[in-house]
N, C-alpha and C positions, 0 to 999 in steps of 0.2 A: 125452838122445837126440832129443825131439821138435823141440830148437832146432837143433842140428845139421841133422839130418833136412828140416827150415824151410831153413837155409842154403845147404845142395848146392839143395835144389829149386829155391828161388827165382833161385842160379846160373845154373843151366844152363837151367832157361826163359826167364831175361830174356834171354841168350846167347844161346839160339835165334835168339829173335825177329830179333836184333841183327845178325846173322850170315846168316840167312836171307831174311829179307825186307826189313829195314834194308841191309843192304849188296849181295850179292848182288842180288837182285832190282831194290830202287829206284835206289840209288845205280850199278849196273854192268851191271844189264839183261841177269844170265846165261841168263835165261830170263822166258818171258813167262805172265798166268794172267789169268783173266778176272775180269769186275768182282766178281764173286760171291765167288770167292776172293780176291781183294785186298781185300774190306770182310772178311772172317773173319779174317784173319792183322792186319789193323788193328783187331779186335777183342781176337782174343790176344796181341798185343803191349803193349793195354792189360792186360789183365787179367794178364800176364808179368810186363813191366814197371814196372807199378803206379805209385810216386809219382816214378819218372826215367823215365818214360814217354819215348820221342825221336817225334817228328815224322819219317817216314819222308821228307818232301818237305824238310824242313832237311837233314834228316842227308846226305840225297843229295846235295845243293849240296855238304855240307859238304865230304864225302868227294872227290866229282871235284875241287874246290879242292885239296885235301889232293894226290890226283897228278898234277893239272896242276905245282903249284908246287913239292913236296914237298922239304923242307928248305931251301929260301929264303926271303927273308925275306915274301911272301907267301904262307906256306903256314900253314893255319890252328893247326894248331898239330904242332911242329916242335922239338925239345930244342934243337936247335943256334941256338935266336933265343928260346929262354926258359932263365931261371935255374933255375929247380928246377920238380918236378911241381908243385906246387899253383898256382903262378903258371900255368904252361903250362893245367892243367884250368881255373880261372879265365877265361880269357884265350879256350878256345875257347870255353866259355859263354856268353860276352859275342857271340863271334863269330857261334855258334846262334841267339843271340836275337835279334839282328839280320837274319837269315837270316829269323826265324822270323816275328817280325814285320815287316817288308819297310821295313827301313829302310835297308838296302843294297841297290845297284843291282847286279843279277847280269847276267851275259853270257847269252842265252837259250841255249847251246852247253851251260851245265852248268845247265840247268833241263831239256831235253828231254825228255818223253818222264817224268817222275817222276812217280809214285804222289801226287794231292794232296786230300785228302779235307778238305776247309776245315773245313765245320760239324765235322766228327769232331774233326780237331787242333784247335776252341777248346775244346771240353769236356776231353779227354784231357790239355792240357797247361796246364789253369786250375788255380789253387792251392788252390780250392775240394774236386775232384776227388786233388789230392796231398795235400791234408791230409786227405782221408777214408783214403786209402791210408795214411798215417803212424800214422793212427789206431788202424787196421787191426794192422797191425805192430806198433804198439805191446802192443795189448790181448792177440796172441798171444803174446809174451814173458809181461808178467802173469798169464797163465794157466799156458802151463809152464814157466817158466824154474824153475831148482831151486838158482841159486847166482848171486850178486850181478856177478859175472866175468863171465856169458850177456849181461850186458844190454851190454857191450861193443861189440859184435856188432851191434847194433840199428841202428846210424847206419849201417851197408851197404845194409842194404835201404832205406834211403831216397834213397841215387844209387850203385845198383847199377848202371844204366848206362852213368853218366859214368867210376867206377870201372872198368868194361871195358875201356870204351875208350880209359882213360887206361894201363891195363898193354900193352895194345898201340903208341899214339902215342908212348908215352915213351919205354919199357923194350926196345920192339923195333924202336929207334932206338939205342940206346946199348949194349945188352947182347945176345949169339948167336952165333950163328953166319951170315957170309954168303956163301950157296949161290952167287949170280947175282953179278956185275957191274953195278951200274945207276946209276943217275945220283945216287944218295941213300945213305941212311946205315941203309935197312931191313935187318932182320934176323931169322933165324929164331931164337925166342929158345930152344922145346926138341926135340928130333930127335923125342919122339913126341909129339903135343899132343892129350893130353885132356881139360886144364885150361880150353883157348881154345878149341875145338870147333872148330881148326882154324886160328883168325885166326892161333895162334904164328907159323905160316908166312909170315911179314911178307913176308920180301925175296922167296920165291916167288910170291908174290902178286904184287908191285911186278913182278917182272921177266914175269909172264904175270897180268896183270889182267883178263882176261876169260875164265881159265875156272876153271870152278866150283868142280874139283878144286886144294887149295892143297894138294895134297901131291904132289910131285916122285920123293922116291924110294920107295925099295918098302916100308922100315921108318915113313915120312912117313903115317900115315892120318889124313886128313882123316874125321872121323863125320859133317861134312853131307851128302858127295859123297851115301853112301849113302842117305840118305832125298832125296837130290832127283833122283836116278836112281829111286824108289820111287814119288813123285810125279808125276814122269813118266812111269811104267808106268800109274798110277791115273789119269792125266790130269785132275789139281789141279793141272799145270803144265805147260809143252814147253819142252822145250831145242828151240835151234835144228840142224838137221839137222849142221852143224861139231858141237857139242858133246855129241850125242846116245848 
């Protein structure tokens, strides 16, 4: 029960993070928060995401990339220009870390305006800092795991990140339902999305990418909308008066 219990957790807070302030926020700019709360949410997104920690300021390139170009052959990663998943997550790895260490030259149109906390992202994303997280994860399995099958499981929480984002990139490119007409091959993968906190709703997204709510119709609930309409009541964030 305790590794179970370990697994949903670690879900849905790396998820958060991923979703709330990794996308939303850095990458899409749904709403704005001041330096105060942007170094706390770059603090829980370490501590969320632990040893697939993302760099809020890669991930943002990554993403405006991803619907500048999306499903061409410049789009970073895109099912219809890679063979199978693991090549495709491979592939944007590569492309992240390029990003991350600035060995790629970006157009300043998809850097504007991004969350970039330097000294923060060289500790959070050194392997020094990941292997204490793996470490971490590890030694909790050893402690309660109760059958040799648990420890299964164990290599998730070590790129629980890239695993996210790779069921949304791949799976909601190739498999769903599509609500909108757009230029891409997005898709909503399930009519009610508890699983994704929301992201299932790919092609909704795609065809209205700037607002908060990715859920369209009335059975469609999106669970961030609600805490960032909450945030905004609490003023740890502001939508802009459009999205309020």
């Amino acid at each position: 029960m305790a590794i179970l219990l370990f697994i949903v957790i670690h879900w849905f807070l790396s998820l958060f993070c991923q979703t709330f302030f990794h996308h939303r926020y850095a990458a899409h700019a749904m709403f704005t928060m001041n330096r105060f709360w942007e170094k706390v949410f770059y603090w829980l997104s370490m501590l969320f995401q632990g040893s697939s920690y993302l760099s809020p300021y890669a991930y943002g390139v990554l993403h405006r990339l991803h619907h500048a170009y999306a499903d061409t052959d410049k789009d970073p990663h895109s099912p219809k220009y890679h063979p199978n998943l693991f090549k495709m997550m491979w592939e944007t790895k590569t492309y992240y870390a390029n990003i991350f260490f600035g060995r790629v030259e970006i157009e300043d149109k998809y850097t504007r305006n991004l969350p970039n906390w330097v000294s923060f992202d060289k500790i959070a994303d050194s392997w020094g800092v990941r292997i204490f997280w793996v470490a971490l994860y590890t030694a909790f399995y050893v402690y309660f795991a109760t059958a040799w099958w648990q420890y299964l499981f164990l290599p998730l929480h070590f790129v629980m990140g890239p695993t996210q984002g790779a069921v949304i990139n791949y799976f909601a490119h190739k498999i769903g339902r599509i609500r909108f007409k757009v230029n891409d091959t997005s898709r909503n993968l399930m009519p009610v999305d508890i699983f994704m906190l929301g992201e299932g709703y790919h092609n909704n997204h795609h065809k209205f990418p700037g607002d908060p709510n990715f859920g369209k119709k009335w059975y469609e609930f999106d669970p961030i909308y609600p805490i960032i309409l909450l945030f905004h009541f609490l003023h740890i964030i502001r939508l802009t008066p459009a999205k309020a």
